[in-house]
C-alpha positions in Angstrom: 11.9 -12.4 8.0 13.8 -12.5 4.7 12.1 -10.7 1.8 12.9 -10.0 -1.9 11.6 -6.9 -3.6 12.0 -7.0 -7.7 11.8 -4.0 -9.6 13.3 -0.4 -10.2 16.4 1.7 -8.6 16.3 4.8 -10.0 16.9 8.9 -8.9 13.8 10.6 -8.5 15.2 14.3 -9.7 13.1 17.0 -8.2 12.7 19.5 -11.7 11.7 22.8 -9.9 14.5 22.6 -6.9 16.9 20.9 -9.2 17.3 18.2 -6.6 17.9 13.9 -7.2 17.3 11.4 -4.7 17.5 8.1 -4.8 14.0 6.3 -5.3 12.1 3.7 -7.3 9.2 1.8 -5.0 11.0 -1.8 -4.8 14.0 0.2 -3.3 12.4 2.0 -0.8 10.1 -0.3 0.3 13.3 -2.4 0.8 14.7 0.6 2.5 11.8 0.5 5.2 11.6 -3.0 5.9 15.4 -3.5 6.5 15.2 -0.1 8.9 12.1 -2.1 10.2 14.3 -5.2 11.2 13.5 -7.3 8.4 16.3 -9.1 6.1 15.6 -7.1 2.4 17.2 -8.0 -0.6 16.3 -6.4 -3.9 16.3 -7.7 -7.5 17.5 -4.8 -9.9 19.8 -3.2 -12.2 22.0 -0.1 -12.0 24.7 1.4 -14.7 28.5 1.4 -14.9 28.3 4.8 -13.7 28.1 7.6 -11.2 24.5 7.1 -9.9 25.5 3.6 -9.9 27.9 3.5 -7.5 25.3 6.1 -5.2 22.6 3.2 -5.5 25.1 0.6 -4.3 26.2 2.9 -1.3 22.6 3.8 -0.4 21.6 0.3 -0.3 24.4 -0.9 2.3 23.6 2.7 4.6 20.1 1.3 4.5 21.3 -1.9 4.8 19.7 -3.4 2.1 21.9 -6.4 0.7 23.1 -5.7 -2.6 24.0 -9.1 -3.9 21.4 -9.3 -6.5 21.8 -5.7 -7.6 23.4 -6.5 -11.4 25.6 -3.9 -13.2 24.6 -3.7 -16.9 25.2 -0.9 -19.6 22.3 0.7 -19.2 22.6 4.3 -17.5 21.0 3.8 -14.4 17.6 5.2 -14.4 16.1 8.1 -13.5 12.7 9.9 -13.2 12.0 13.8 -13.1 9.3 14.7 -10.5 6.6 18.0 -10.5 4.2 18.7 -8.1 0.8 20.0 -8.5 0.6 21.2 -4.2 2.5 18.1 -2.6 1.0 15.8 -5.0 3.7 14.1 -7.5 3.8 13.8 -11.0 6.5 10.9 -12.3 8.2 11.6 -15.8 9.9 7.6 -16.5 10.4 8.3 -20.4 14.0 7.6 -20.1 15.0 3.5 -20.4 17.0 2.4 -17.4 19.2 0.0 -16.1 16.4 -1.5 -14.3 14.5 -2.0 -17.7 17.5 -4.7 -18.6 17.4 -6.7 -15.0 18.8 -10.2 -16.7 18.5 -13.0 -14.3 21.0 -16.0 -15.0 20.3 -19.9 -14.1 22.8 -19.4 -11.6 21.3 -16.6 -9.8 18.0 -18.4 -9.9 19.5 -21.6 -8.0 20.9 -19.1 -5.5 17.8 -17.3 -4.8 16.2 -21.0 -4.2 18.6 -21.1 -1.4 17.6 -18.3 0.3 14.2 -19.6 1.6 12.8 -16.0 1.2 9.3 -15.3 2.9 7.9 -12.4 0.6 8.4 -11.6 -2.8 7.5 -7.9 -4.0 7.1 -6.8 -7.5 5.1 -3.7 -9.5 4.2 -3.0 -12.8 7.1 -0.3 -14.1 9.5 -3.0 -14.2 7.1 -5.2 -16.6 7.4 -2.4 -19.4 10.1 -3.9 -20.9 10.6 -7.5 -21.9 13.9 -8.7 -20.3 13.0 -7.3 -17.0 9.7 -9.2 -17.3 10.6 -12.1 -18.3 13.1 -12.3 -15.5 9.9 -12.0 -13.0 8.1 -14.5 -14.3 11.5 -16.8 -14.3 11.7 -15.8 -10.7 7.8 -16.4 -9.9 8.5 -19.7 -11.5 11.5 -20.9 -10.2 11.5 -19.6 -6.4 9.4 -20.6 -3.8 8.1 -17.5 -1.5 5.3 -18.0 1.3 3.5 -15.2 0.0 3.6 -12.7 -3.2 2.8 -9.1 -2.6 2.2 -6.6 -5.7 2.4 -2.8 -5.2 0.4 -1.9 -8.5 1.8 1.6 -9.0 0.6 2.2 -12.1 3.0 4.7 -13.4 2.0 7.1 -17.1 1.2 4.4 -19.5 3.9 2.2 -18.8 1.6 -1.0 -18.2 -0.9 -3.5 -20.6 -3.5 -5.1 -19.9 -1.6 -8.1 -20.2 0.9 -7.0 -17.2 -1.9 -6.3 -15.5 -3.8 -9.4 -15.9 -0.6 -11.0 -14.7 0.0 -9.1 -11.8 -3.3 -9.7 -10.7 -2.9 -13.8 -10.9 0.6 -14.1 -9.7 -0.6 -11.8 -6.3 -1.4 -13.0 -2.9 -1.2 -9.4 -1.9 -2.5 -6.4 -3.2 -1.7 -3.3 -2.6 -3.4 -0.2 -4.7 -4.9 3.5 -4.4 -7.7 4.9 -4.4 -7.2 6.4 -8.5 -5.5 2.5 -9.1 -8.3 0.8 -8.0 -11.0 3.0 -9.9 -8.8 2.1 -13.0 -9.0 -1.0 -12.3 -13.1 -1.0 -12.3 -13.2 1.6 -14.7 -10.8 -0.9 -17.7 -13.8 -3.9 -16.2 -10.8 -5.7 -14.5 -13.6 -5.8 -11.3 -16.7 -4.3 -9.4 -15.6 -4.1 -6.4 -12.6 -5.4 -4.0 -14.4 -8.2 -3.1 -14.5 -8.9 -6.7 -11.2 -8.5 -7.5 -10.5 -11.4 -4.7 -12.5 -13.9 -6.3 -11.6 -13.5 -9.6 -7.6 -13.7 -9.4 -7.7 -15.7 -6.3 -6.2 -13.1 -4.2 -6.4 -13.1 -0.3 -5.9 -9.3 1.2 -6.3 -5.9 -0.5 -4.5 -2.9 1.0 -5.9 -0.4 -0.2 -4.6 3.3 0.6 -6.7 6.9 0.8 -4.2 9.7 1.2 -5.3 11.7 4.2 -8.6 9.6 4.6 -6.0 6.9 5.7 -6.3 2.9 4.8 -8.5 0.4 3.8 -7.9 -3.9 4.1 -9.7 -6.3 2.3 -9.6 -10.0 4.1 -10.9 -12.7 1.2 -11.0 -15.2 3.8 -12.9 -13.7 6.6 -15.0 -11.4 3.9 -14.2 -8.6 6.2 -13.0 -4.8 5.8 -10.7 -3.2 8.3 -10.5 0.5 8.1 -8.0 2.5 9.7 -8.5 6.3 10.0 -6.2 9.2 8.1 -3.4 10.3 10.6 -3.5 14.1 11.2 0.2 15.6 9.9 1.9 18.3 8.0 2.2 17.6 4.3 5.7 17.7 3.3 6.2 14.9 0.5 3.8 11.9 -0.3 7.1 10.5 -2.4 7.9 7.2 -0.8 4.6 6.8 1.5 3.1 4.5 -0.2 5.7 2.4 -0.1 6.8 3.5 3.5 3.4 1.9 4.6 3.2 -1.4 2.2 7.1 -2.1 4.0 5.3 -1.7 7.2 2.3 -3.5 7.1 4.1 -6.2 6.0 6.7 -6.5 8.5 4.4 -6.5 11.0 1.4 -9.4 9.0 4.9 -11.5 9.3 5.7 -11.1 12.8 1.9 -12.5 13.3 0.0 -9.0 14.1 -4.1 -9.0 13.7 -4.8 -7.2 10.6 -6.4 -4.2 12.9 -2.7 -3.3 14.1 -0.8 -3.9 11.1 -3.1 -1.6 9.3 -3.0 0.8 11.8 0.6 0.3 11.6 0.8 1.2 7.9 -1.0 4.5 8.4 1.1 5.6 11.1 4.0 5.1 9.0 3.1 6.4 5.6 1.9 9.8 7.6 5.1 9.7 9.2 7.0 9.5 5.6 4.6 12.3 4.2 5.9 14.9 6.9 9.3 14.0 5.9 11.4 15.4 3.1 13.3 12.2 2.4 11.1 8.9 0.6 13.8 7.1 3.3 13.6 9.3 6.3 15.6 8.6 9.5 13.1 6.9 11.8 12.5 8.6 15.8 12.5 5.9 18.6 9.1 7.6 19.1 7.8 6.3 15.4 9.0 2.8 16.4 7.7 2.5 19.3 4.1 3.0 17.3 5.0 1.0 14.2 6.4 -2.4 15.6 
């Protein structure tokens, strides 16, 4: 299972405690797949500089291959994080590294190579054009069995335009509960089913915080619906993408929709007990989530 996730490494930098971790939803879903058992690559773009070299480090301890990680001269990005209770707020004002990801032909004929099975993108990394142009080089270049998009709408760093996009390019969908009222609310769609039919997209995963998760199957016109996990509330940084990693590691091994969503929830409550976005996992926690 060989996936490539496209988007932002940056250091999520607690304001209050005065605290940075590394972060950004294409590197931690990556994170969590490759600690799943899955072969994760990411796409992205650090600095010449300190947290740099931390990104690199972290992405071979999570073993996470690095080879398309490109240096540019961008510092590498960060975003400050408040919390209203445990809920996050995301501060991404400051251009990063991963704003400049520059993809060459050469990369390009490398990543045709790789035969990869996923590709995973979001919207942050659209905001800026070189980064987005170097998706939709990728989208049209490589060949991926499926394409999965994390929305994670993030302040107002998306368009309608990235959005329409998103939306046509996905086989995939993953969203929240505030995402997907957006969505209905800006007249993007009605309803899930909807939103299926009109960008030709097959499965919606679509999350609830402590009411659990929600998946949309185009194909069968069928909803799955998998409970909220009791747990303390530590941190929902890095849930969401703690339980998109797992759902789809275990669609690709050839689960029924039931488990893998069951899966998901497992994990993301898991995560949210957790200080870490990239927590160590218990044999206990594998045992349920593959």
């Amino acid at each position: 299972m060989k996936i490539l996730a496209f988007g932002e490494i940056l250091f999520d930098v607690d304001v209050k405690k005065n605290e940075r971790k590394l972060g950004g939803a294409p590197m931690n879903f990556c994170s969590h797949l490759s600690k799943l058992g899955a072969e994760g690559y990411i796409l992205s773009s650090v600095g010449h500089d300190e947290s740099g070299n931390e990104a690199l480090e972290a992405a071979e301890k999570f073993n996470v291959n690095k080879k398309y990680i490109i240096l540019n001269d961008k510092s590498t990005g960060v975003c400050n994080v408040t919390y209203n209770g445990s809920e996050p707020s995301y501060d991404l004002s400051r251009i990063g590294a991963y704003d400049n990801i520059c993809v060459s032909d050469e990369m390009l004929e490398e990543m045709k190579k790789e035969n990869f099975d996923i590709l995973y993108f979001g919207t942050l990394a659209q905001r800026e054009n070189e980064s987005k142009n170097s998706l939709f080089k990728v989208l049209e270049n490589v060949s991926f069995g499926k394409v999965f998009c994390d929305m994670n709408l993030r302040q107002h760093y998306y368009s309608d335009e990235v959005l329409t996009f998103s939306l046509q390019k996905t086989d995939i969908l993953k969203i929240n509960r505030d995402e997907f009222n957006f969505l209905k609310e800006k007249g993007f769609c009605d309803s899930v089913k909807n939103l299926c039919e009109k960008y030709n997209i097959e499965k919606v995963l679509l999350t609830l915080d402590k009411d659990g998760a929600e998946l949309y199957d185009f194909n069968e016109d069928k909803t799955y619906v998998s409970e909220g996990v009791e747990t303390e509330e530590v941190s929902s940084v890095g849930a969401g993408d703690s339980m998109c990693a797992c759902f789809l590691y275990n669609y690709m091994s050839g689960c029924d929709l039931q488990t893998c969503l069951d899966r998901a929830n497992i994990m993301g409550a898991y995560v949210v007990s957790c200080k870490e976005a990239i927590p160590e996992y218990t044999q206990e926690l594998l045992n349920k989530v593959r």
